[in-house]
C-alpha positions as CSV (number, residue, x, y, z in Angstrom):
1,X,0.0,0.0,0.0
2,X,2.8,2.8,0.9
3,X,5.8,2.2,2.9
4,X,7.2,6.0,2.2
5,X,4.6,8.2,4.2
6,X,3.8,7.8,7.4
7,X,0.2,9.5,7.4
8,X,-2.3,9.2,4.1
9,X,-6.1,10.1,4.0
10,X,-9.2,10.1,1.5
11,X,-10.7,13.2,0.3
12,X,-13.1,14.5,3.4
13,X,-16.2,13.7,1.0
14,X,-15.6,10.3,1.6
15,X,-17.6,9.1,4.3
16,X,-20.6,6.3,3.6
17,X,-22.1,5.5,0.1
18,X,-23.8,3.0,-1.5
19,X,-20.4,1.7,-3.3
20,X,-18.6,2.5,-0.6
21,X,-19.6,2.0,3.2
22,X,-17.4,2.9,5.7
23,X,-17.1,0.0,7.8
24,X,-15.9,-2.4,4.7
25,X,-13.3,1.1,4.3
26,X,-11.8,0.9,7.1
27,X,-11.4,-2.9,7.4
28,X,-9.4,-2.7,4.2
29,X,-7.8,0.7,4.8
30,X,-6.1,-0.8,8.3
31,X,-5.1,-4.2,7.0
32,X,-2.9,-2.1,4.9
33,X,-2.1,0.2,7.5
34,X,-1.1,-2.6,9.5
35,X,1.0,-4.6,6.7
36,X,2.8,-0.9,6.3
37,X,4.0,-0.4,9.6
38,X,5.2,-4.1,10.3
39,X,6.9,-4.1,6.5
40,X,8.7,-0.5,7.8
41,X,8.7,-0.9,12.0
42,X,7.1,2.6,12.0
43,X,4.0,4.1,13.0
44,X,1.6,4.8,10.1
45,X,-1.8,6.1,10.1
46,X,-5.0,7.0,7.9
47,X,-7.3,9.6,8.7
48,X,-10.6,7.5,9.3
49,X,-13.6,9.7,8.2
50,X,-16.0,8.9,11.0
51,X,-18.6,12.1,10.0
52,X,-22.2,11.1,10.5
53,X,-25.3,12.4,10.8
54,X,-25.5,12.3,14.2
55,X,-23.0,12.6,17.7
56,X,-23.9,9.0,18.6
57,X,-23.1,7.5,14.9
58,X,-19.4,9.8,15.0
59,X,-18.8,8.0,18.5
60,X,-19.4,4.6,17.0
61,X,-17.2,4.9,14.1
62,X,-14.4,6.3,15.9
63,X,-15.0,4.0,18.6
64,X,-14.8,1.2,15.9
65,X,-11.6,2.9,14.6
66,X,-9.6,2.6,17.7
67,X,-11.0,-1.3,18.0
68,X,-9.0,-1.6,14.7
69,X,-5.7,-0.1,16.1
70,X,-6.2,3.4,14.3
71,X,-3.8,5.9,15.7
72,X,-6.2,8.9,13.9
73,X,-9.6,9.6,13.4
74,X,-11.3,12.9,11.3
75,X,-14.2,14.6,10.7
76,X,-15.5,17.4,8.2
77,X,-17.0,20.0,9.6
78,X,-19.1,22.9,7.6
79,X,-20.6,21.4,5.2
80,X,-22.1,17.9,7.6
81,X,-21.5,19.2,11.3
82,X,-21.8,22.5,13.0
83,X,-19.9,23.9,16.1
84,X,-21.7,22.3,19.1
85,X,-21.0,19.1,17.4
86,X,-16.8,19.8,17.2
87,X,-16.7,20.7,20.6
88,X,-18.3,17.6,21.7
89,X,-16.4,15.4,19.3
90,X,-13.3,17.1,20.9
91,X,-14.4,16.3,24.1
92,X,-15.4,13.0,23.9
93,X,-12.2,12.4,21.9
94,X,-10.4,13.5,24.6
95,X,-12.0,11.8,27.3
96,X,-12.2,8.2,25.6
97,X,-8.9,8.2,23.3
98,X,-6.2,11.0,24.6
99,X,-3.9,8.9,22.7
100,X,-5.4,9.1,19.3
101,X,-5.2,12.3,17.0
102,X,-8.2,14.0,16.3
103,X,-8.0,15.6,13.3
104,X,-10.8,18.1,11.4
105,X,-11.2,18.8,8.6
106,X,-12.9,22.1,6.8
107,X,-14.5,21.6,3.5
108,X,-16.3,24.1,1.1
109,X,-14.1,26.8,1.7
110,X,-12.1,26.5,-1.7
C-alpha cells in the first residue's frame, strides 16, 4: 500500500455511500495500514472519516476505529457538522482516546 509516508487520507467527501460503506473502508484501509508499519517498524496512520449524521453514529465509528488499532480519526466540519458538534467530538475524543489524534477537517471553503 505505501511504505514512504507515514500518514495518508481520503478526500473529506468520503464518508458512507452506496459503493462505498465505511465499515468495509476501514477494514481494508487498516489491514494495509497494519502490513505498512510491520513491513517498515514505523507508525503509520490513515485519517478515518468517521462524519455522520448524528453525535452518537461519529462515537461509533471512531470507537470502531480505535478497536482496529487506528492511531487517527477525522471529521468534516461545515458542510455535515456545525460547532456544538466539534466541541463535543473534541471532548469526547479527549475523554475516551487521549492517545489518538483528532483531526478536522474544513471543507467548502475553496
Amino acid at each position: 500500500f505505501w511504505l514512504g509516508g507515514d500518514f495518508i487520507k481520503n478526500d473529506e467527501n468520503i464518508n458512507s455511500q452506496p459503493f462505498m460503506h465505511w465499515r468495509d473502508r476501514f477494514l481494508y484501509v487498516m489491514d494495509a495500514v497494519n502490513k505498512a508499519s510491520a513491513a517498515t517498524g514505523e507508525v503509520k496512520g490513515h485519517y478515518l472519516n468517521v462524519t455522520a449524521g448524528t453525535m452518537e453514529e461519529m462515537y461509533r465509528r471512531a470507537d470502531f476505529a480505535k478497536e482496529l488499532g487506528s492511531v487517527i480519526v477525522s471529521y468534516v466540519v461545515d458542510l455535515v457538522i456545525g460547532y456544538t458538534a466539534i466541541q463535543s467530538m473534541a471532548e469526547w475524543c479527549r475523554a475516551n482516546y487521549p492517545d489518538m489524534i483528532m483531526h478536522y477537517h474544513r471543507a467548502g471553503h475553496g
